[in-house]
C-alpha positions, 0 to 999 in steps of 0.5 A, a space after each residue: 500500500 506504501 509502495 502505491 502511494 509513493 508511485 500515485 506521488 511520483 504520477 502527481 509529481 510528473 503532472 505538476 512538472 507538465 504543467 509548469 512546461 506548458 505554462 512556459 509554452 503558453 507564455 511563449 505564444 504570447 510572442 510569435 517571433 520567439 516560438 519559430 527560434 523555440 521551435 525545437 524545444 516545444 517539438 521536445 516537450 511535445 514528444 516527451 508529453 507524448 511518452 508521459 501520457 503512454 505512462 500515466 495512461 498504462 499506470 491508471 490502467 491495467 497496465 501497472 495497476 496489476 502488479 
């Protein structure tokens, strides 16, 4: 029971982390002429919130959730 709730921590911990980078990919669309020169960073984000969303999908499932 211990060991769920540090992994549920850890999930909450990386959706916190999420957040905070779109909140600088936010602030960013507020200045067009920045985001062709960040064009390769939000092309990584977006790769790598694609990865977390797998995770956070297969640990909600039945994925991780059957060990």
């Amino acid at each position: 029971m211990k060991e769920q709730q540090h992994r549920d921590e850890k999930i909450y911990d990386l959706l916190v982390t999420m957040e905070t980078v779109y909140s600088f990919v936010n602030a960013i669309e507020d200045i067009p002429e920045k985001i062709q020169i960040l064009r390769e960073i939000i092309t990584s984000i977006l790769r790598q919130t694609f990865e977390c969303v797998i995770f956070i999908r297969e640990f909600a499932g039945h994925g991780f959730s059957g060990k």
